[in-house]
N, C-alpha and C positions, 0 to 999 in steps of 0.2 A: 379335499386337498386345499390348501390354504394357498390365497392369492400371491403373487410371487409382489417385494414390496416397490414402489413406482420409483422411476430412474430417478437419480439425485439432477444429472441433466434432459433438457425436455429438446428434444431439438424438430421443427418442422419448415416444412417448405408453406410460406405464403403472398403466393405473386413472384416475384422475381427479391424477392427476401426470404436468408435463411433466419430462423425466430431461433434464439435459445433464450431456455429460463432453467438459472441455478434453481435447483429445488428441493435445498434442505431448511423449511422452512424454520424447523424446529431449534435449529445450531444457527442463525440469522444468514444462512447459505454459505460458511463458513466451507473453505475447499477442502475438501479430502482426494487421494488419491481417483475414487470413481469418477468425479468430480474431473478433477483436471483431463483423465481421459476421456470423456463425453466431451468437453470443449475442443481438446485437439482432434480428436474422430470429425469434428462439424468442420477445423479446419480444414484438415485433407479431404472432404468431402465435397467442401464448398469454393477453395480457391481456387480452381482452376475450373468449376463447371459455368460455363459462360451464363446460365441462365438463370445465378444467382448473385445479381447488382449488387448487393449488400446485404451484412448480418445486424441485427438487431438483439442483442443483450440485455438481461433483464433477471432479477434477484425475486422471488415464491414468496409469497405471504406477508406483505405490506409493509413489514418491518426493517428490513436490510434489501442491500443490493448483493453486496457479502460483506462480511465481517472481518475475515480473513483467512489463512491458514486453520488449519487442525493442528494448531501448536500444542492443545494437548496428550492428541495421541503421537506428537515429533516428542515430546519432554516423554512420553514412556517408551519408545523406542529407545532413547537417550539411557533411560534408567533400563533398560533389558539389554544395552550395550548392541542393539543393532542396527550398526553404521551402515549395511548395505540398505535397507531399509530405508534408513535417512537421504543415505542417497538417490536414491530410486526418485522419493518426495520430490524434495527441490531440484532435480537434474528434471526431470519431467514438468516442474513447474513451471520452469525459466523456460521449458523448450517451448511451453503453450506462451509466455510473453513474447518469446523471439517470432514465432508462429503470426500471433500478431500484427508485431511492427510491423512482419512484412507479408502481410494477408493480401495487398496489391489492390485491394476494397473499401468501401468504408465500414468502418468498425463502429455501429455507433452505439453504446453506452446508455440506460436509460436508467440515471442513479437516483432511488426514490426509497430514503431509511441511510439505513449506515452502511460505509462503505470505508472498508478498512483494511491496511496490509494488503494481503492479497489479493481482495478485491478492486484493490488500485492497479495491480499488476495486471488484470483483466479488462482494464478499462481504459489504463490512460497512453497504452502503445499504440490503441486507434482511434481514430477520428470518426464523429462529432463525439466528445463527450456530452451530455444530457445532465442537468443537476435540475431538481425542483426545490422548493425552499424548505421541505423535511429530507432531505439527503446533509449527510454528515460527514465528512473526508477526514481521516485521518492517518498516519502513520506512526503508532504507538509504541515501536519495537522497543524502545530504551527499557520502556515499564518492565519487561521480561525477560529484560536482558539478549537481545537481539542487535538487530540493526537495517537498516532501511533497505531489504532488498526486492525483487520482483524489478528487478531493471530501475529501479527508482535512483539507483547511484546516479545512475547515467540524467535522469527528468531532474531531480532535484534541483543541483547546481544551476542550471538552466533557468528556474524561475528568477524573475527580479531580484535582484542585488542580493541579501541575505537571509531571502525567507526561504529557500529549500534546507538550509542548516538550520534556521529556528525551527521550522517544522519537524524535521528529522532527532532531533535532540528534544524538547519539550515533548512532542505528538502532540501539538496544537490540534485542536479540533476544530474547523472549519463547515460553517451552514455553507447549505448550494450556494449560494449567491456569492459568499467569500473564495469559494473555489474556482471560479471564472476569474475573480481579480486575482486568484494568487498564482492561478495559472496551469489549475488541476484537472479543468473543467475548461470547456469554448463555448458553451448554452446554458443560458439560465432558463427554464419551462416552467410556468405556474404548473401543481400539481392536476389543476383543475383542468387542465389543457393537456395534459400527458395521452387521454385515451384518443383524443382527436390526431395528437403528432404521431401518435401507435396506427392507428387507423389507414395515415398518411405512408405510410414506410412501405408496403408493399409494394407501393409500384416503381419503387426501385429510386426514385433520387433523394439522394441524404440530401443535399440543400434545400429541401423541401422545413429542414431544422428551421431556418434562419425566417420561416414566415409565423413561427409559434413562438419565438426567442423575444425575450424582454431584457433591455438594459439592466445588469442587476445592480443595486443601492449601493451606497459604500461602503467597503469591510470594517467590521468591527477592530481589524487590528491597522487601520488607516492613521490613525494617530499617532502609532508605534514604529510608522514605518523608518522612519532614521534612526530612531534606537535599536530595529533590527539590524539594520546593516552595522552601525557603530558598535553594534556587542557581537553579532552573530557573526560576522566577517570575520573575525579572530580566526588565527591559526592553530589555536591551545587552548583545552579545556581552561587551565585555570587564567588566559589572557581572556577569554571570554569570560569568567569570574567577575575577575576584576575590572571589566567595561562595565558590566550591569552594577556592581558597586559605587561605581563613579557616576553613572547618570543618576544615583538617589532616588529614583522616582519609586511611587509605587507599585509601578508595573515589573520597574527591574528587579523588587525586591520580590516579586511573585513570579517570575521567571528564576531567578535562583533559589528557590523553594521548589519548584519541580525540577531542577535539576538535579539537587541537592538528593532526593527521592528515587532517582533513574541509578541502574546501576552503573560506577565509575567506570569499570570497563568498557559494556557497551555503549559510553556517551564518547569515549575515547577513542574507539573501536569506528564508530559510527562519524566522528567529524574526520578522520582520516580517509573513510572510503567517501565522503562525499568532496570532499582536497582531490581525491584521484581520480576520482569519476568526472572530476572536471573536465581533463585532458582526454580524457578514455571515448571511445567507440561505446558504443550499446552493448555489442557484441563482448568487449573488454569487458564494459559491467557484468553484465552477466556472469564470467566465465569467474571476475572477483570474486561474485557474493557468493557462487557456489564454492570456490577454494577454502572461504569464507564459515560455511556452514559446519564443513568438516571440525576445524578447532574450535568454532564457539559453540556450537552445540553441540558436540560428541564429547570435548577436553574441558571446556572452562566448567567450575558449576554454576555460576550465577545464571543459565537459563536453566537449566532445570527448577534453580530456585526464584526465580523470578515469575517462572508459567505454577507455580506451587501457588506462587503467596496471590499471585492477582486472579488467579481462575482455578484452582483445585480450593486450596483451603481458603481463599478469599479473606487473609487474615491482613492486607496491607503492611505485611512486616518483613521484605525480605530481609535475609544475612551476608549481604556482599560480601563479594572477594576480591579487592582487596574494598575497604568500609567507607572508602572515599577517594573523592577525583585527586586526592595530594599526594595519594599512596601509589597512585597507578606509575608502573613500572616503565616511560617507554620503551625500554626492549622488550619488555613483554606483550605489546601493543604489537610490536615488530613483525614478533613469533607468529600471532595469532594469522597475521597474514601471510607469512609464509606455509601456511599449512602445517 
C-alpha cells in the first residue's frame, strides 16, 4: 500500500507556540482549498487554548512563504462554470483572514522567499510580521486580471499617502526591507538570524522579535515617494495617466508601461475598491471582495484570460476586454460591484 501523501499544512505544538508550515513546496506554498483548511483547523484549535501564547507561520522549501491563491485551478473552475466551487474558495479564504485579524494572539509571520496575493492574506492581519532580505511582497492581481483581495482592500489605503494604490495597480514588488517601510512588514531579520529568532518563539513572547530586528536601509522607491502620491492619489484611471505624463520622469514613463499591460478593467476595478476600502471596516472589505469575486471571476473574461497568458500558456499576450483604460465603461465598473 502506498504512503498516503504529507499534509499540504504541518501544524505542531512547540513550548507554548502553535508551529504551522504551508507545505506545498513544489506550487511556492500557493494556497489551495486543503491548505486554507489546515490553517483555520490551527485556528479554532489554538485561539482559545490558553496554553498556546502564540503561532508561528512559515512557507516549506526555501523558496516562498506562499505565492498566492490556486488561481489556476479558480480560472478552471471558472471555465467548468462552477460558481459554487468558486465560492467555497474565497468565502473560506476570507474567513481564515478574518480568523486572523481577530486570533486575540500574536500572529507572527516568518516571510523568507516570495510572498504573494494570498500569502499576504495570511500574514499581514497578525502581528509581528518577520521579512528577511530574500522575502519578496507583492500584490499582482492586475496582471490576471483580478484585484487586490484577502482583506488587502481594507490594509492597503492605510499605508503612507499613495503607496497602497501604486502598489495595488502596478504589483510593485517589494525586498524585505522595503516592506517594513512600505508598511507590509513591522521586522526586518537577516536570513542568517531567522533560525535563532525560530528557536526563540516557543517560549511564548513575540517581543522576543524586536531583539533580532535590524533598522532596514532605505527603499528603493524612496526617491519616488512624491511622484507616488502626485500620480497615485488620483481618483481615475486615466487622472492617474495623466499625472505620470506630466512628471516626464523616467520612472513615470515606466509606471505607465505596466499599466498600460494590466488589464483596464481590473486596474479600474481595483482603484475603486481601494477608494472604498478606505471608509470600510475590515469586515466590509471582506464581505466587498467576496461580492467582488462572483462578477469578476465567474462573468468578466479577462481573468480567465489573464491567469491563461501569465501562468497556463505563459505567452504574455493577453486579449483584454475592453483593450484599454479609455474604453472602460464606468457603469460597467459599477455593475461588477454590484454583483
Amino acid at each position: 500500500m502506498s504512503e498516503s501523501p504529507e499534509p499540504t499544512v504541518l501544524a505542531r505544538r512547540d513550548g507554548a507556540a502553535g508551529m504551522l508550515l504551508m507545505n506545498r513546496p513544489r506550487t511556492l506554498n500557493a494556497l489551495d482549498l486543503d491548505m486554507i483548511r489546515g490553517i483555520q483547523a490551527a485556528i479554532d484549535a489554538w485561539k482559545d487554548d490558553a496554553a498556546v501564547r502564540l503561532v508561528v507561520l512559515e512557507g516549506a522549501g526555501g523558496r516562498a512563504f506562499c505565492a498566492g491563491g490556486d488561481v489556476r485551478r479558480i480560472r478552471q473552475l471558472a471555465i467548468e462554470g462552477d460558481a459554487a466551487a468558486i465560492e467555497s474558495f474565497f468565502a473560506e479564504e476570507y474567513a481564515v483572514n478574518r480568523g486572523i485579524a481577530g486570533f486575540g494572539k500574536p500572529w507572527v509571520s516568518l516571510i523568507d522567499g516570495v510572498c504573494m496575493g494570498g500569502g499576504i492574506g495570511v500574514s499581514v492581519h497578525g502581528k509581528p510580521i518577520v521579512v528577511t532580505e530574500a522575502a519578496l511582497l507583492a500584490m499582482p492581481e492586475t496582471a490576471i486580471a483580478l484585484f487586490p483581495d484577502v482583506g488587502t482592500s481594507y490594509v492597503l489605503p492605510r499605508l503612507p499617502g499613495a503607496l497602497g494604490t501604486w502598489l495595488a495597480l502596478t504589483g510593485a514588488r517589494l525586498r524585505g526591507a522595503e516592506a517594513v517601510q512600505a508598511g507590509l512588514a513591522t521586522h526586518y531579520v537577516p536570513q542568517a538570524r531567522l533560525p535563532e529568532l525560530r528557536a526563540a518563539l516557543p517560549a511564548g513572547d513575540a517581543a522576543v522579535v524586536d531583539r533580532f530586528a535590524e533598522a532596514p536601509p532605505e527603499p528603493s522607491f524612496a526617491p519616488h515617494r512624491a511622484a507616488i502620491d502626485r500620480c497615485f492619489g488620483r481618483d481615475s484611471m486615466q487622472a492617474i495617466l495623466a499625472a505620470l505624463e506630466a512628471e516626464g520622469s523616467d520612472w513615470a514613463r515606466e509606471q505607465t508601461a505596466i499599466l498600460r499591460r494590466m488589464s483596464p478593467t481590473s486596474l479600474c476595478v481595483s482603484l475603486e475598491l481601494i477608494r472604498r476600502g478606505a471608509g470600510a471596516t475590515l469586515e466590509e472589505c471582506l464581505q466587498m471582495e467576496l461580492a467582488l469575486t462572483r462578477s469578476v471571476v465567474n462573468r468578466h473574461p479577462d481573468f480567465r484570460e489573464g491567469v491563461r497568458s501569465v501562468l497556463v500558456d505563459k505567452d504574455g499576450k493577453p486579449a483584454w476586454t475592453p483593450a484599454t483604460i479609455e474604453q472602460v465603461d464606468p457603469a460597467a465598473i459599477r455593475d461588477l460591484f454590484a454583483g
